[in-house]
PAZAPA-4460 file (N, C-alpha, C; in steps of 0.05 Angstrom, whole numbers, plus 32768, in hexadecimal, padded with zeros to 4 digits):
% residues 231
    n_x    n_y    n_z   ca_x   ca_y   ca_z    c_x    c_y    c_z   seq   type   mol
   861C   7AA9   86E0   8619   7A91   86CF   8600   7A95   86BD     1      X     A
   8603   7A92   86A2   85F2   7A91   868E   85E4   7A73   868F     2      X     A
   85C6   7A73   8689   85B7   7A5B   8686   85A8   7A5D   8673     3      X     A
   85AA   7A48   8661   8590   7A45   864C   8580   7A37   8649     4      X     A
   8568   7A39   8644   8552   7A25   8642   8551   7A17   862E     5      X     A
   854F   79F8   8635   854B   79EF   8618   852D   79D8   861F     6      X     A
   852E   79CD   85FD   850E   79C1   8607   851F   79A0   85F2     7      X     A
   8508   799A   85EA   850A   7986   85DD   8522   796E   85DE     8      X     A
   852B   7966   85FA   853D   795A   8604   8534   7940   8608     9      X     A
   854F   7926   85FD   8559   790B   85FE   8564   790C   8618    10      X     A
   8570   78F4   8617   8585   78E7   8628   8596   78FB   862D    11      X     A
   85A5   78FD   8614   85C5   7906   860C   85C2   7925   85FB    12      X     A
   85AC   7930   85F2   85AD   7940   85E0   8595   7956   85E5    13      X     A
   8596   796B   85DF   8580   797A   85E0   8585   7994   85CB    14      X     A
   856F   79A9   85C8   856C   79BE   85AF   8568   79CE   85BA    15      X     A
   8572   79E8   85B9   8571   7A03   85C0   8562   7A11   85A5    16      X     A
   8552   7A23   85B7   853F   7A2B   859F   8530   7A4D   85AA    17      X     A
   852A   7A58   8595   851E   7A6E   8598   852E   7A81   85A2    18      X     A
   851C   7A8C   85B8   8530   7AA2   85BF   8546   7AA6   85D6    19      X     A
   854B   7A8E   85DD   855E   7A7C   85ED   8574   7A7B   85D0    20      X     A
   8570   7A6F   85C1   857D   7A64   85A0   858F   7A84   8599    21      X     A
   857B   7A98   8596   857F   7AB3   8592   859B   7AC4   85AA    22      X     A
   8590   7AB9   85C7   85A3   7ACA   85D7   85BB   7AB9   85D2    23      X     A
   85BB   7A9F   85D6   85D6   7A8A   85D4   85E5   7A90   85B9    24      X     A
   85D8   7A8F   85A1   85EA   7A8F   8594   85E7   7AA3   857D    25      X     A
   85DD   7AB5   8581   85DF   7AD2   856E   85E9   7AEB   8579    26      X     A
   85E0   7AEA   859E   85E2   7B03   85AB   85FE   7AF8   85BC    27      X     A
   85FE   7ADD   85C7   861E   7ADE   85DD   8631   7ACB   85C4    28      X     A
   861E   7ABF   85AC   8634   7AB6   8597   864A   7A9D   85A2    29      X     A
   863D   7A97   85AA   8642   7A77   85B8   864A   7A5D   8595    30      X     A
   8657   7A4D   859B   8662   7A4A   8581   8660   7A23   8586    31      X     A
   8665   7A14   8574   8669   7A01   8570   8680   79F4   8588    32      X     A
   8675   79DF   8595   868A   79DB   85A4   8692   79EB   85C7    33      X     A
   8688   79FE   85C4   8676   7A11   85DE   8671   79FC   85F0    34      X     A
   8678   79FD   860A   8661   79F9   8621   8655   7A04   8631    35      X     A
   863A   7A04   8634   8620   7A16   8640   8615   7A0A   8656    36      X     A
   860A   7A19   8662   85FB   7A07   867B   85DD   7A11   866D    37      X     A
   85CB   79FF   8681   85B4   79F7   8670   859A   79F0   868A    38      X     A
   8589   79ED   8680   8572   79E8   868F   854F   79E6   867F    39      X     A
   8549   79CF   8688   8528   79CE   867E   8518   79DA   8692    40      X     A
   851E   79EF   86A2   8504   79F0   86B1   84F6   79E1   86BE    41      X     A
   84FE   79C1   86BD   84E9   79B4   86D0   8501   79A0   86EC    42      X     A
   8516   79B7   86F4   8528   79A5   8703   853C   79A5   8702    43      X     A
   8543   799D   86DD   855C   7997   86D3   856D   79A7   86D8    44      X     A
   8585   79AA   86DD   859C   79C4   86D0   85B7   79B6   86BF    45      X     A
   85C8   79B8   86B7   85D7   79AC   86B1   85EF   79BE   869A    46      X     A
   8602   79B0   868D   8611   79BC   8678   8611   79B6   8662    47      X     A
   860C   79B7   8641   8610   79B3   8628   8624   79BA   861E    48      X     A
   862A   79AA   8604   863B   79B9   85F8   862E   79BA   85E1    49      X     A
   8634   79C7   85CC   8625   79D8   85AB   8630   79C0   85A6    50      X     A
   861F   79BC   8594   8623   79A1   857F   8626   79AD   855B    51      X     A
   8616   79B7   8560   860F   79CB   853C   8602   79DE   8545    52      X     A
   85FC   79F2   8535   85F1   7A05   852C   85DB   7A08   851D    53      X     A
   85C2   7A08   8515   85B7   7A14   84FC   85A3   7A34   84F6    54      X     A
   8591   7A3B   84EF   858D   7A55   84E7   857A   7A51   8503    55      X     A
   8572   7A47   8509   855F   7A4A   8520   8560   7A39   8538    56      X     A
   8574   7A2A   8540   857B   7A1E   8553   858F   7A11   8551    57      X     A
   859C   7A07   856C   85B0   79F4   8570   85B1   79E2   857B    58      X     A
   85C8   79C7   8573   85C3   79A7   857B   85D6   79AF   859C    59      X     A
   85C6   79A0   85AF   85DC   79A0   85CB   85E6   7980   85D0    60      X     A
   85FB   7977   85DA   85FC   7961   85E6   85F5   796E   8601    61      X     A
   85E8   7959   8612   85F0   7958   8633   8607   794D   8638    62      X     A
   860E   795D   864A   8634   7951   8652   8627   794D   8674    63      X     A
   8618   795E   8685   8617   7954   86A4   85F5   795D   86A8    64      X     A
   85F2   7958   86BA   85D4   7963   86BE   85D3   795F   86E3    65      X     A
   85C5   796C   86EC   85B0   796F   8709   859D   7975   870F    66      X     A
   858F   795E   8723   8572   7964   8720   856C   7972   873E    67      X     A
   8567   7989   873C   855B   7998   8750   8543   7989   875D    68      X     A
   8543   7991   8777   852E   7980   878C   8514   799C   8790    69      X     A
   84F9   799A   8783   84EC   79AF   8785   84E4   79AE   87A3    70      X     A
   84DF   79C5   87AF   84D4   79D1   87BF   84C2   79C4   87CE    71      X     A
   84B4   79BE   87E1   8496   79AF   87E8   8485   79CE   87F0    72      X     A
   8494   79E2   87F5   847E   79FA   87F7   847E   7A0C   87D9    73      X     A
   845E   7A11   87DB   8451   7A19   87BC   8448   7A2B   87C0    74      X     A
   844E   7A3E   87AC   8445   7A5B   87B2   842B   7A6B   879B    75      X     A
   8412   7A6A   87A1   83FD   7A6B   8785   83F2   7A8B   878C    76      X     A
   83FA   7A9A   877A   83E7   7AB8   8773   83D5   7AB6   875F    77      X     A
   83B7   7ABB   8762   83A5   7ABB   874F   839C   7AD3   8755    78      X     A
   839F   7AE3   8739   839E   7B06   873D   8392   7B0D   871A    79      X     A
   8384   7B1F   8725   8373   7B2A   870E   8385   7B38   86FD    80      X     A
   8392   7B39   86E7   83A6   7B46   86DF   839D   7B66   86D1    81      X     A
   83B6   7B72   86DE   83A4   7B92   86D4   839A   7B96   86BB    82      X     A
   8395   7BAC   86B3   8395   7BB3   869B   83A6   7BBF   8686    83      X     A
   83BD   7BC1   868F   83D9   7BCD   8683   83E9   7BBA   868D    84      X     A
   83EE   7BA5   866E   8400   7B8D   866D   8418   7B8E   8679    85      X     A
   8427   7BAC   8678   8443   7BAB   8685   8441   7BAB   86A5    86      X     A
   842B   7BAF   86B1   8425   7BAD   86C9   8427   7B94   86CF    87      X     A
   8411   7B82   86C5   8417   7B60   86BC   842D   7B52   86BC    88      X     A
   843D   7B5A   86AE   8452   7B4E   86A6   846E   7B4C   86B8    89      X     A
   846C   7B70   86CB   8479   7B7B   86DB   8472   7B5D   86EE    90      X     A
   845B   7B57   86FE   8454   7B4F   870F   8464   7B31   8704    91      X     A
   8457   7B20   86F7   8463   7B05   86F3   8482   7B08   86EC    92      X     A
   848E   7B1C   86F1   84B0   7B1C   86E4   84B8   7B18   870B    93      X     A
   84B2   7B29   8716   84BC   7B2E   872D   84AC   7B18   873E    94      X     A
   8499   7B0F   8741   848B   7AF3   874B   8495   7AE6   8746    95      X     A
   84A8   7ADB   872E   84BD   7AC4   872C   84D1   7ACB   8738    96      X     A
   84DE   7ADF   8739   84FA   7AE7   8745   84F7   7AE3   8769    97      X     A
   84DE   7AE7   8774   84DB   7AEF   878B   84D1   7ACA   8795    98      X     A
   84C2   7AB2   8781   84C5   7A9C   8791   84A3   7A8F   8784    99      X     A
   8497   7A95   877A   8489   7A91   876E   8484   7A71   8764   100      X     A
   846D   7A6A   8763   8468   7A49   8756   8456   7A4E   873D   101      X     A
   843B   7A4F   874A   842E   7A5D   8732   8423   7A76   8736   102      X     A
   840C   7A78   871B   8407   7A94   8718   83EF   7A8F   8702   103      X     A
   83D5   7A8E   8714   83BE   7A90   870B   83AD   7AAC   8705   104      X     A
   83AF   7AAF   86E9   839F   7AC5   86DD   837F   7AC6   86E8   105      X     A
   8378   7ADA   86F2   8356   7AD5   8700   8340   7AE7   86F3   106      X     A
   832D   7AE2   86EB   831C   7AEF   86EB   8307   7AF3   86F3   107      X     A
   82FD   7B0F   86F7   82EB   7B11   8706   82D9   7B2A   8708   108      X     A
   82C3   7B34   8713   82AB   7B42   870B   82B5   7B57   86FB   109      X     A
   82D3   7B68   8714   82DB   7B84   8702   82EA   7B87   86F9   110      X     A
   82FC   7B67   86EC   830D   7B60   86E8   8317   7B75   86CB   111      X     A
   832F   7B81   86CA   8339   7B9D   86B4   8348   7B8D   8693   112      X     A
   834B   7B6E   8697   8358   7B68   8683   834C   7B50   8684   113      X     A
   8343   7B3D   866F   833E   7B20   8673   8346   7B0D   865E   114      X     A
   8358   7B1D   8649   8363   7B08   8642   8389   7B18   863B   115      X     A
   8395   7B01   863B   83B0   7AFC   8641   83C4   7AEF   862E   116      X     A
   83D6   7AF0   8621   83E8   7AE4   8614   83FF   7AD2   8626   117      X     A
   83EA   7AB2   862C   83F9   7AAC   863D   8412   7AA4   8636   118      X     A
   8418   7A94   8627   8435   7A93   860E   8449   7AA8   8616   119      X     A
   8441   7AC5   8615   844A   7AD4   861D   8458   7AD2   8642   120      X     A
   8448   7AD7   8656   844E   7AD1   866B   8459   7AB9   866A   121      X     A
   8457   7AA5   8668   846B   7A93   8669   8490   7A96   8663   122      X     A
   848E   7AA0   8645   84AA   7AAE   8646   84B4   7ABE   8655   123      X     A
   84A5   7AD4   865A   84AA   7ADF   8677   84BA   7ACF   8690   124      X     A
   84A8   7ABB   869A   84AB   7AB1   86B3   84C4   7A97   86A4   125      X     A
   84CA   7A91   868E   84E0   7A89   8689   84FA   7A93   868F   126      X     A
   84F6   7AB0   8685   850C   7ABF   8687   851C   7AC9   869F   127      X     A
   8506   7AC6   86B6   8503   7AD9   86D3   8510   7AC1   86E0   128      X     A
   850A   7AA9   86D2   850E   7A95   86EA   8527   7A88   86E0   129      X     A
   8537   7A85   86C5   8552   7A84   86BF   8566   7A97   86D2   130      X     A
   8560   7AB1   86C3   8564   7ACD   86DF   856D   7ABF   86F5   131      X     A
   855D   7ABA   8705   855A   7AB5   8726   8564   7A9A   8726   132      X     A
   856E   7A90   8715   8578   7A6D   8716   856B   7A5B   8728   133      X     A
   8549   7A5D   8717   8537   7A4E   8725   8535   7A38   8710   134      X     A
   8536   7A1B   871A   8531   7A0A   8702   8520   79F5   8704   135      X     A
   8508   79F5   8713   84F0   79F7   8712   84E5   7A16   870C   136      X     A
   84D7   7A11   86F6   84CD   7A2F   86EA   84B8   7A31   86F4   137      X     A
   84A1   7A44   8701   848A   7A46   8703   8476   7A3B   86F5   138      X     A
   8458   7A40   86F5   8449   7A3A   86E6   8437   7A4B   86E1   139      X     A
   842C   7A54   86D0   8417   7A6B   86D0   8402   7A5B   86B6   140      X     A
   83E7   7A5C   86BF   83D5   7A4B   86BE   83BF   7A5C   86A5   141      X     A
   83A9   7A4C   869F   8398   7A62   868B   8381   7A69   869E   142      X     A
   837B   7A87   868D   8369   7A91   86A6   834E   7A88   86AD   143      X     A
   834E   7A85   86CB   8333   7A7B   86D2   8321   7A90   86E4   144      X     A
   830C   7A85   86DF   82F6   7A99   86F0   82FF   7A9A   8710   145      X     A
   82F0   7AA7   871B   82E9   7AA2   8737   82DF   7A84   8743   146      X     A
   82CB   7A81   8739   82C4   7A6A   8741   82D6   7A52   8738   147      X     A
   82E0   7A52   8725   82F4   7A3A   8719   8309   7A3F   8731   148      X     A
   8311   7A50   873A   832C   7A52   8742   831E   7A4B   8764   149      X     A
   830A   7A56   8776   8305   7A4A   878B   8305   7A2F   8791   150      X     A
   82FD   7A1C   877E   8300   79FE   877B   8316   79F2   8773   151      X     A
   8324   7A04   8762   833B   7A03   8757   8355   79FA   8776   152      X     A
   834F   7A15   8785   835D   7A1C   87A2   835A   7A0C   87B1   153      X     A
   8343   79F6   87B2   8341   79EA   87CD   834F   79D0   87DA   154      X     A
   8366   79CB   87C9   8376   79B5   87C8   838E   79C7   87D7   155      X     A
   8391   79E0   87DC   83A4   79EC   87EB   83A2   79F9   8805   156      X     A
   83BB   79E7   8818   83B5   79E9   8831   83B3   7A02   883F   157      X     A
   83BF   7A1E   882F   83B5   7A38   883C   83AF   7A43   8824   158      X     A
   8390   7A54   8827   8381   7A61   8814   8378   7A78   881D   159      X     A
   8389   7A93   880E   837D   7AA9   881B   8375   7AC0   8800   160      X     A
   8364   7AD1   8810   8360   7AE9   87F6   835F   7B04   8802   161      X     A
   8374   7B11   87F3   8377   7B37   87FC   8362   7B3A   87FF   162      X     A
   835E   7B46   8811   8340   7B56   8813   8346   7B67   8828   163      X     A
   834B   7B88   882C   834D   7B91   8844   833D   7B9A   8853   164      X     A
   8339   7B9C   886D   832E   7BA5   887F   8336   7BA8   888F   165      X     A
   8330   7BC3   88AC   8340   7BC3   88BE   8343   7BA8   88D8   166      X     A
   8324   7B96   88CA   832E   7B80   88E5   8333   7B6C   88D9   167      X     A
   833A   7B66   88BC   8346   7B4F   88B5   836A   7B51   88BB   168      X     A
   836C   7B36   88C4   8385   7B30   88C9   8399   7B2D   88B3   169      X     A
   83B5   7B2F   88BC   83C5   7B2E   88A3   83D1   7B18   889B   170      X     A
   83D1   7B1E   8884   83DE   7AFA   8879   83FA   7AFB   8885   171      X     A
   840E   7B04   888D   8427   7AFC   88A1   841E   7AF3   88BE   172      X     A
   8402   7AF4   88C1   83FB   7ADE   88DE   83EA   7AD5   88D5   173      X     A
   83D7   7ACB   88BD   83D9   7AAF   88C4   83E0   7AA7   88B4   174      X     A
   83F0   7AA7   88A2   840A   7A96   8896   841F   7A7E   889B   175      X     A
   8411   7A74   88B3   841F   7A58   88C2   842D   7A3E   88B1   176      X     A
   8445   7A44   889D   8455   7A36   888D   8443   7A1B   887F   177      X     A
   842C   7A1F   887A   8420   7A07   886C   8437   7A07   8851   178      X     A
   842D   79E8   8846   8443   79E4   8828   843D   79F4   8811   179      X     A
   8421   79F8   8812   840E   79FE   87F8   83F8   7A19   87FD   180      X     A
   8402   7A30   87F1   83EC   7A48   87FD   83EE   7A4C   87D9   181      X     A
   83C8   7A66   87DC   83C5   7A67   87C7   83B1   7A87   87D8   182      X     A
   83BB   7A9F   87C8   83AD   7AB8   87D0   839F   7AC1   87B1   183      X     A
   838A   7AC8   87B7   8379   7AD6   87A6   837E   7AFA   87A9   184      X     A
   8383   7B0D   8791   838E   7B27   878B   8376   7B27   877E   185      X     A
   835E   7B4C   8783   8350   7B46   8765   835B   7B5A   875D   186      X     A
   834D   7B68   874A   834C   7B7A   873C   834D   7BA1   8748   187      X     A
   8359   7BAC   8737   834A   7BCD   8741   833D   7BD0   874A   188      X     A
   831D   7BCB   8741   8308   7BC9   874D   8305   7BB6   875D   189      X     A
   8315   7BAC   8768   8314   7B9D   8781   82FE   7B85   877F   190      X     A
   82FD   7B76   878E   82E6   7B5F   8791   82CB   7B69   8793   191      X     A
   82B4   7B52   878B   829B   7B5D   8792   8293   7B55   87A8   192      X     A
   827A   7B61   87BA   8277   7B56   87DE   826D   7B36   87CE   193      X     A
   8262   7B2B   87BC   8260   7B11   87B3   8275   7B06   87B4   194      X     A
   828F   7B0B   87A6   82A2   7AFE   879E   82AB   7AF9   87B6   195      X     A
   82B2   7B08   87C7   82BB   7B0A   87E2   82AA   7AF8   87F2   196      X     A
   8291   7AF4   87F7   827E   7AE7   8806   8285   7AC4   87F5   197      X     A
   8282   7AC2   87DA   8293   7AAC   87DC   82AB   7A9D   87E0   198      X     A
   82C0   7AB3   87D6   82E0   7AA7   87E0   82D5   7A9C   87FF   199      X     A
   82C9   7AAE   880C   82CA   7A9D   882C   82B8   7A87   8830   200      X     A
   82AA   7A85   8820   8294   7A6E   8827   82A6   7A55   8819   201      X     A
   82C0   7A5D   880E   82CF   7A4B   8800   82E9   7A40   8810   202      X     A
   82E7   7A4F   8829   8302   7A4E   8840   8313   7A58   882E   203      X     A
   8318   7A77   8824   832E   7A7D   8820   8322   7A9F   8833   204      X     A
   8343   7A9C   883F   8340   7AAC   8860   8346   7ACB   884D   205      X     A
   8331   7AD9   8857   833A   7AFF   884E   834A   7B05   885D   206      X     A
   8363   7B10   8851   8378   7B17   8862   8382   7B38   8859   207      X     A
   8395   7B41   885E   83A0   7B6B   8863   83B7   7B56   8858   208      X     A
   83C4   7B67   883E   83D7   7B5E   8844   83F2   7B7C   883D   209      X     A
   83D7   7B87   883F   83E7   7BB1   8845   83DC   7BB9   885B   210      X     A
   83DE   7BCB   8860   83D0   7BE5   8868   83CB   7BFE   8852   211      X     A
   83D6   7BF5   8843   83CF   7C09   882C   83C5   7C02   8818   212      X     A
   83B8   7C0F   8805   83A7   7C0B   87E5   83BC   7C02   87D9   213      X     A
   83C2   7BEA   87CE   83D8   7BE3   87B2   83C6   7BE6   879C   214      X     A
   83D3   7BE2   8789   83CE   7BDD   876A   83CB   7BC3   876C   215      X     A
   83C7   7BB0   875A   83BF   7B97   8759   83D6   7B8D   8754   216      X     A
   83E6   7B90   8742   8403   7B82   8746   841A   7B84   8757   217      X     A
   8412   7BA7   8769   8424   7BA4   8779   8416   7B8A   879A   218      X     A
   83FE   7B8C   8796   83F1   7B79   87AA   8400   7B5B   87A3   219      X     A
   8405   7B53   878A   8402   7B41   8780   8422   7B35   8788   220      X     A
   8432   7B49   878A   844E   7B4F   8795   8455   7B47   87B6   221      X     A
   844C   7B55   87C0   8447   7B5B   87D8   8435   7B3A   87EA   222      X     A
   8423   7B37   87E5   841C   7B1B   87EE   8433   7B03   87E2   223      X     A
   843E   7B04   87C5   844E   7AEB   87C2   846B   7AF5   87D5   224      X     A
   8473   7B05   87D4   8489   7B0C   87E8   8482   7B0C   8809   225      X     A
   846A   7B09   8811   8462   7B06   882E   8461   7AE0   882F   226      X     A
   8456   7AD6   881D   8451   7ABC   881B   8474   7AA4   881F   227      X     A
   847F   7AB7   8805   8498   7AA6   8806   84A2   7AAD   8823   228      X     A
   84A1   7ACC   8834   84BE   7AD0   884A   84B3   7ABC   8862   229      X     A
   8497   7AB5   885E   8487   7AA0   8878   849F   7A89   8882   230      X     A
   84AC   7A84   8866   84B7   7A6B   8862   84D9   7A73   886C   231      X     A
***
């Protein structure tokens, strides 16, 4: 089943646009009178039918709609994003597919990239999450420091941050099904013993969540896929 995003939605009517506008009706050529299934991302799913056509979008009636019941468990990665965007981008495509809520950009001392085309990721995590016929879409946030994001974190009932060592424990024990977790990923250069000395003075628990050296997005991978199987 094909789904398209639309935005700017009434009661009875809504507009397909961009590159939603582009795949519907240039690339699968969907026609006047067509019915599509549909979704805003925040719940909705439902079916349209084409109303018109014009050079850059199309009119929909709503003909049915359903409102999806979101989740009460929340899944938050705040990760230093590499320095080679497709790495980036890799990570937030497959973090939506794999169960993802949000996705906080972080920065920090050795942080390899600090600024981001979030616009960009967003379409991304639009696309990943049509894909995966998720209709609550994620959220991916603008980037905040370290310290923004420890204060940021403390409204969530499990707070942890990669950090390996051989006597830190692993986030699959203590991962005890809270509603709301939020893991901190840093960078290549890894955390500073500061950064680290405050995540914990902030109750967010250092956890293994390898045995082995990842890359930062495959870490970034790897903890949201340990987080969601808890559940």
């Amino acid at each position: 089943m094909i789904v398209f995003y639309i935005k700017n939605t009434t009661d009875s009517e809504a507009t397909i646009e961009d590159e939603e506008y582009v795949h519907c009706c240039k690339v699968l050529r969907h026609k006047v009178g067509d019915i599509i299934h549909i979704t805003d991302g925040q719940g909705i799913s439902g079916t349209a039918s084409i109303e018109s056509i014009s050079k850059k979008s199309a009119s929909l009636k709503i003909l049915s709609t359903i409102e999806h019941e979101l989740s009460p468990y929340q899944y938050t990665v705040a990760m230093a994003p590499p320095k080679n965007r497709s790495r980036w981008e890799w990570f937030v495509e497959k973090s939506v597919e794999i169960g993802i809520t949000k996705i906080i950009p972080l920065k920090t001392k050795n942080s390899e990239r600090t600024k981001l085309k979030i616009e960009r990721s967003q379409k991304i995590i639009r696309s990943a999450a049509i894909q995966s016929l998720r209709y609550h879409h994620p959220i991916i946030t603008e980037p905040m420091s370290l310290d923004q994001l420890l204060e940021y974190g403390q409204s969530y009932d499990a707070k942890y941050i990669g950090h390996y060592k051989p006597d830190h424990k692993t986030l699959l024990s203590q991962h005890n099904n809270p509603l709301s977790s939020i893991i901190i990923i840093g960078p290549e250069g890894d955390f500073t013993e500061d950064e680290i000395t405050s995540s914990v003075n902030n109750n967010f628990l250092p956890v293994n969540i390898s045995e082995n050296r990842l890359r930062t997005e495959t870490a970034g991978i790897v903890a949201i896929t340990q987080l969601v199987s808890a559940h």
